[in-house]
N, C-alpha and C positions, 0 to 999 in steps of 0.2 A: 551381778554388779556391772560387766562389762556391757551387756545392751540395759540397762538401766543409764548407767552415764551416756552412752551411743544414742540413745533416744532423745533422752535433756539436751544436751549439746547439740541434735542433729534442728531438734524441734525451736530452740535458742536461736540459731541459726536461721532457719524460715522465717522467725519473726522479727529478727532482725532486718531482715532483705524485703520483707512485707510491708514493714516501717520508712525504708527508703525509699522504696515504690512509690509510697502514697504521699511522699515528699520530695521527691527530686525533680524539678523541671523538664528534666530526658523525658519522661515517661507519661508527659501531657500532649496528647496531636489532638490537635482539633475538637470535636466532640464526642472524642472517644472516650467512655469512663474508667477510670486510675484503677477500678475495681475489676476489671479486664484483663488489665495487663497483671494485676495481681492475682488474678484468676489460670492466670497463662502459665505464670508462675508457678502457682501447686500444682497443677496439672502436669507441670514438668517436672516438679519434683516426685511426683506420684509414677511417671513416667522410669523416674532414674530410680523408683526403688523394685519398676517390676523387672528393669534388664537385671540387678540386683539379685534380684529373686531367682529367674530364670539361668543367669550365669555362675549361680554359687551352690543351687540345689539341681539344676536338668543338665544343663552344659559346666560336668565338674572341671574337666581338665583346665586347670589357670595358667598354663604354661601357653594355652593357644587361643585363652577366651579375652578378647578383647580390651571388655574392663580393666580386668584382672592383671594381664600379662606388664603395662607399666606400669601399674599399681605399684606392682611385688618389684619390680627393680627401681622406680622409686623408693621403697621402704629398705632397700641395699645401701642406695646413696643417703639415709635419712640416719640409717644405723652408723655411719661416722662422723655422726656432729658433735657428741659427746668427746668422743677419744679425737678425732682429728677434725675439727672444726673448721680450719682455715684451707685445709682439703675438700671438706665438706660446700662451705661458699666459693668453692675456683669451680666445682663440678655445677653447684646452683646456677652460676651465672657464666658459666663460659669462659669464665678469665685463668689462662695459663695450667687448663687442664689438660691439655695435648701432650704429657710428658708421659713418658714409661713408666715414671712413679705412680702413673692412676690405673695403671692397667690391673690393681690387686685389684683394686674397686668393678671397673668392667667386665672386668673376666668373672664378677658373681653376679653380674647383670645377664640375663635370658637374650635382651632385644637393645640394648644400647650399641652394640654392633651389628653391623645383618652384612655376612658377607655374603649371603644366598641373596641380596638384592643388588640394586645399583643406583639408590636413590643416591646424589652427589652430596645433598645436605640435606641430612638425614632428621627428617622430624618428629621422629618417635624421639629424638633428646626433647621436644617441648612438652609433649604431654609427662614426659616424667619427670623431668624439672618441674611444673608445673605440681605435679603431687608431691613432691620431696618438698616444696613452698608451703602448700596446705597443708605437711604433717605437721609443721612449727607448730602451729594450733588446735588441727584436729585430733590429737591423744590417739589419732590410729583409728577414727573410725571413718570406712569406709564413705559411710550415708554426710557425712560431714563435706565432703570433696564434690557430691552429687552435689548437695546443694549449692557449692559454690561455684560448679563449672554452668551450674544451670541456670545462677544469678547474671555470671559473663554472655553467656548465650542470648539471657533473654535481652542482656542490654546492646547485645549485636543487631537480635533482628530488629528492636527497637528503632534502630538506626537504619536499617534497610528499609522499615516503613516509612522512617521520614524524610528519606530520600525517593523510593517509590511513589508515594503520594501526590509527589509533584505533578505526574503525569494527569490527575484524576483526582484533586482535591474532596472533592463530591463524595468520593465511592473510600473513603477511611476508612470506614467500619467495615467493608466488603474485603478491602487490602487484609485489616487485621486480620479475618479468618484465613486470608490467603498466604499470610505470613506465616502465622503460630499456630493453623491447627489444619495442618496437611499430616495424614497419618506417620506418614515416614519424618517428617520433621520433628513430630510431639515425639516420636519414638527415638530416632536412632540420634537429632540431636540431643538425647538429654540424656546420655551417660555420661561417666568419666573417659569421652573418647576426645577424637581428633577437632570432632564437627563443630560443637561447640565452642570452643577455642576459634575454630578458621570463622564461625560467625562474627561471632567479638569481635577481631580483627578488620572483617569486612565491615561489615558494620558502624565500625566507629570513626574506619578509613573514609567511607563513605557521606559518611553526617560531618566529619573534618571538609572533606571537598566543596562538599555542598555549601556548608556555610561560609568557606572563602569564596565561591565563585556567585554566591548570590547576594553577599554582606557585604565582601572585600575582604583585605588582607586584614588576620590580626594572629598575635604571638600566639595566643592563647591557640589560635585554630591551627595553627602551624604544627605545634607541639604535637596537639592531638594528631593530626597526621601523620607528621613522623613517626613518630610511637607507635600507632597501627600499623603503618609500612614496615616497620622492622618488625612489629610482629607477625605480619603477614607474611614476610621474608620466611619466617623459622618455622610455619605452618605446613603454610602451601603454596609454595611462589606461580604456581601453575595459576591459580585463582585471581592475585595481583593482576599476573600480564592479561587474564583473560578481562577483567573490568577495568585494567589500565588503557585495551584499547578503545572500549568503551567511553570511558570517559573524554579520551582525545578528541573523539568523535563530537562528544556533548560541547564540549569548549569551542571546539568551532563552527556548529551548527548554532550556538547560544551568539558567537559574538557578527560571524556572517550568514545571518538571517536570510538573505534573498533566495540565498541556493535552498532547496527541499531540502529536510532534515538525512532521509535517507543516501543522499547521496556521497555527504562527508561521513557516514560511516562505512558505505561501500567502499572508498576509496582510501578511508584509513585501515580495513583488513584484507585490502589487496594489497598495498603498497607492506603491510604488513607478513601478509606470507608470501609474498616475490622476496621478504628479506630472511625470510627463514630457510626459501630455496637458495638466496646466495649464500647465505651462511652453510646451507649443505655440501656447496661449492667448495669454499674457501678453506672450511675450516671442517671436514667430516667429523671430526672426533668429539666436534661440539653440538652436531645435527640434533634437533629434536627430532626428525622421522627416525634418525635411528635408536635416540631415547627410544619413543613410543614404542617401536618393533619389539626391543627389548623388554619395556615394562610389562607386554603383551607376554611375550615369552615366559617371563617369569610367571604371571597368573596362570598360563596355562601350567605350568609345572607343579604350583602349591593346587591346584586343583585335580592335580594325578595324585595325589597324596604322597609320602614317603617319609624319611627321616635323612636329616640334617650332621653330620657330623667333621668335627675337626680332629685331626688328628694330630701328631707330636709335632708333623713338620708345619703346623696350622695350615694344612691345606684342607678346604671345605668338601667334605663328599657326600654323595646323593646317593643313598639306598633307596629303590624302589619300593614302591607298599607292598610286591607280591611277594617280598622276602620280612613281612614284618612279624610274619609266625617264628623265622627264625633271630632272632632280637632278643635278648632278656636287658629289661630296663634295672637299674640300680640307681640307687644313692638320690632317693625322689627323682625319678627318670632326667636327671643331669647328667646320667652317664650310660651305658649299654655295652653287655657283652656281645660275642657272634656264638650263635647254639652251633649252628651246621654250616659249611660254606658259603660266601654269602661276598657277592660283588659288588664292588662303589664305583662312582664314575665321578669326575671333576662334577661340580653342581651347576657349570654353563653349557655343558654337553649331556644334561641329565635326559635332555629330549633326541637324542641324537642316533637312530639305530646303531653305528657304525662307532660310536665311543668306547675308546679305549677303553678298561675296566681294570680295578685295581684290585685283587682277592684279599679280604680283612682275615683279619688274623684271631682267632679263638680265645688267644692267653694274652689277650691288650684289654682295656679298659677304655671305649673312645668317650669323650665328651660330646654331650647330644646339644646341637645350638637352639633346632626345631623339631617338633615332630609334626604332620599332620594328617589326618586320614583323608580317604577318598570325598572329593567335593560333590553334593549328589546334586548339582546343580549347572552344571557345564555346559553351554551351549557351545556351538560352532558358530565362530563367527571369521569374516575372513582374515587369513594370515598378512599381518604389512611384511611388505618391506623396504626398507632405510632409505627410502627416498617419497617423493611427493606425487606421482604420478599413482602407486599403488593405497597410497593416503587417501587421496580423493575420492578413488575408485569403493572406496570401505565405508564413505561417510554416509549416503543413505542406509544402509541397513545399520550402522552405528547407531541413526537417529533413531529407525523404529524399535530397536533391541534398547535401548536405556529408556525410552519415552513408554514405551508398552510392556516391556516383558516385565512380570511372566504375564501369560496370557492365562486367561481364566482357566482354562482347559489343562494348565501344565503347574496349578498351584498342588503341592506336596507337602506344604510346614505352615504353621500357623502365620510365621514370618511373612510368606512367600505369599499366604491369604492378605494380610496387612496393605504389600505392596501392590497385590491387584485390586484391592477397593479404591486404592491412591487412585492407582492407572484410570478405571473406571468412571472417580468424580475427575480426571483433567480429563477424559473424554465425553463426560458430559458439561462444563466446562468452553469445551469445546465447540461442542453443537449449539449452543444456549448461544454463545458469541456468533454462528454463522449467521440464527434464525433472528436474533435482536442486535446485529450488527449496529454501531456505529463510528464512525469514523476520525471525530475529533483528536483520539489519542494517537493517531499515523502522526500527527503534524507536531508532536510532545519531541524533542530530541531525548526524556526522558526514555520515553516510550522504547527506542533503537538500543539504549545503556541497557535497558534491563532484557531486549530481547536477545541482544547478542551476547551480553554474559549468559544469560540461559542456555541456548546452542552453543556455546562452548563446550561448556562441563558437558552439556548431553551428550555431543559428537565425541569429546577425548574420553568419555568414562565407555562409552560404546564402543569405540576403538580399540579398545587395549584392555577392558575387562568380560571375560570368557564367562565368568560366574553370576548368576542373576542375584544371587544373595552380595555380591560386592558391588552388584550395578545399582543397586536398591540402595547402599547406602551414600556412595560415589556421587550420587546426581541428586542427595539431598540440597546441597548450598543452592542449584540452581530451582527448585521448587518455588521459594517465594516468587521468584521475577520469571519464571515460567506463568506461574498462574497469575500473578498478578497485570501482566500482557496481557491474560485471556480475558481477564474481568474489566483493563482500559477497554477494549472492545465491547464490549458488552452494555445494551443500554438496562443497567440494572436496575432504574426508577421505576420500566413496566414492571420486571420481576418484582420488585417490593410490593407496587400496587396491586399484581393477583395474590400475592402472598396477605397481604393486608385483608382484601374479600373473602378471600377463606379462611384466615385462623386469625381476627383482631387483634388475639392476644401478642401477637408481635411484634404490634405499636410501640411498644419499648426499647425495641432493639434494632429499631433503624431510624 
């Protein structure tokens, strides 16, 4: 009975969303067919039922798989709307949940705390607020939440196309595939994860801008702004400031035309990171080089594998993985004993040969926050540290490690297969743009918005992520406006036209 209703419901659902597709004005650019973007759609929904698949039957552990993990602490916060409702909507929306009284609630949440991190505003609460939202409706089923996180997504990149497009009217239909059918994008945006959500956001911030700075000002566009700003706030604020300064750049390449497009945005992300060295300055403890060093830190650590635990005086300790023989997990592994002698370390000194160490005790019962096992994907990449001088120094091999890796040569997981096809069409992509160069999109201020958010993400996911399975999915947002750059260049009317002399039948689809 249970996937009987799961199916109805999930299938109800698509046709719904397939129904407003082919009716809502969003989702008409140019002479793109409505049957396209609903196309995009199943495919993504097709997409979010195989992570599905893979995350509930190969990769069982829910405690560390992805989907899964705010799934199940949303369904914590969703189990008190009955008995405690009005605690229930303060946790949904944020409103005057900071009180000790919620802590019954948190402390049976897995990942609504991460003291093993240091993100300041912490956005794993929106993907699980985000599913405690969809359980109101969904009766509990999973494939319910896919569909709806992947109806948000598609109306995100929706919005990046019609903001991209500016650059290169002409080449829509060549954007589409650059938007919505980049391997890594059909894939890892269309879970119940982060991505999707930071699209939407993007997305819809972006089609707001757009239509004030080329309509003029109205409520209605305002709104819409706002709304994505604050959602983008609770996402990924890194994403915001990366195509906020992009956008600066657009504004005043748009209104003082005379000067080259490139120049006011060279000059807006130098004036931009001279302000992030005086901020290192003034204020260290607010430094993003010393974020970054940190957030680095950290992947490198969840990438030695180990286990996570709090103990009575809530302080967070780090077992190493070569003591995970000696571990007996309990109580659905939320808690573990110690078998044989077995040493913690504070979890910020977890990398630290010379760290103090704490001997655990046999006859206690600790709470386990995380576990994870050895990451078999680690590269070396160089150590920052907390300042801008050894930042800089880091950024080319950032670029080629998130732009290329893995390298054909060092694929090991089906996954890892996925991402080097990706690699391979933006390296063909690439070449295609050298050999039918053209140059009308240099002169788009578009053109600088979508290239410099792209090198954003690329450099900060390369910087700070050691793991090619996290760089794979980190440097998705930047894929449409990566390739979409490579296709302005590109004089793709000859590509159509040999394509048209060898196979007619593709008259159709350009």
């Amino acid at each position: 009975m249970y996937h009987v209703e799961g199916t109805v419901l999930t299938l109800a659902f698509m046709a719904f969303f397939l129904f407003l597709i082919g009716k809502m004005k969003f989702f008409r650019i140019g002479d793109i067919p409505i049957r396209w973007f609903q196309g995009a759609f199943v495919l993504k929904v097709l997409s979010g039922f195989l992570l599905y698949l893979i995350y509930t039957y190969y990769y069982t552990d829910r405690s560390t798989s992805d989907i899964w993990k705010y799934y199940d602490d949303a369904m914590v916060m969703y189990s008190n709307l009955h008995q405690a409702p009005t605690d229930f909507f303060k946790m949904l929306f944020g409103i005057g949940n900071n009180t000790p009284h919620f802590e019954q609630y948190y402390d049976q949440m897995n990942h609504w705390y991460r003291p093993y991190g240091s993100s300041v505003a912490n956005d794993t609460h929106t993907i699980i607020r985000f599913n405690a939202f969809v359980r109101l409706f969904s009766l509990g089923h999973y494939n319910v939440h896919s569909v709806v996180v992947n109806f948000l997504g598609l109306m995100g990149l929706t919005g990046i196309l019609h903001f991209l497009k500016q650059m290169a009217p002409s080449k829509e239909k060549w954007f589409f595939a650059g938007v919505f059918l980049m391997p890594g994008m059909m894939f890892w945006a269309s879970g119940v994860l982060k991505e999707p959500l930071l699209l939407f956001g993007l997305g819809l911030f972006l089609y707001g801008v757009m239509q004030m700075v080329n309509d003029g000002f109205s409520i209605k566009q305002l709104i819409l702004v706002l709304l994505s700003l604050f959602f983008l706030l609770t996402v990924k604020s890194y994403a915001l400031a990366a195509i906020g300064l992009g956008l600066i750049g657009w504004v005043l390449a748009k209104k003082f035309t005379a000067v080259y497009p490139v120049w006011w945005f060279a000059g807006v992300f130098v004036l931009g990171f001279t302000g992030l060295i005086g901020l290192d300055k003034l204020a260290p403890e607010k430094s993003l080089f010393k974020r970054m060093a940190q957030r680095q830190y950290e992947f490198y650590q969840l990438a030695e594998g180990g286990t996570y635990i709090k103990t009575s005086a809530n302080d967070t300790l780090y077992i190493r993985a070569e003591n995970y023989d000696d571990l007996e997990f309990i109580s659905d592994r939320k808690e573990l004993r110690i078998i044989n002698n077995v040493s913690a370390v504070n979890w910020k000194d977890a990398k630290k040969e010379d760290a103090s160490s704490t001997l655990l005790e046999t006859r206690i019962r600790y709470h386990v926050l995380l576990d994870y096992g050895k990451t078999g994907s680690t590269i070396d990449i160089p150590i920052l540290e907390p300042n801008a001088i050894s930042v800089l120094k880091a950024v080319p091999m950032a670029l080629v490690n998130a732009t290329f890796r893995p390298y054909p040569w060092k694929i090991r997981s089906p996954f890892m297969a996925l991402s080097g096809l990706e690699n391979i069409m933006i390296l063909v992509f690439m070449i295609l743009a050298v050999f039918k160069f053209q140059s009308q999109a240099i002169r788009h201020p578009i053109f600088w918005v979508s290239v410099s958010f792209a090198l954003i993400i690329i450099v900060l996911t390369g910087l700070v992520t050691p793991v090619v399975g996290a760089i794979v999915r980190y440097k998705v947002p930047a894929l449409p406006f990566l390739v979409c750059s490579i296709l302005a260049l590109t004089n793709t009317a000859s590509i159509e036209r040999y394509a048209l002399e060898k196979f007619p039948a593709l008259k159709n689809y350009f």
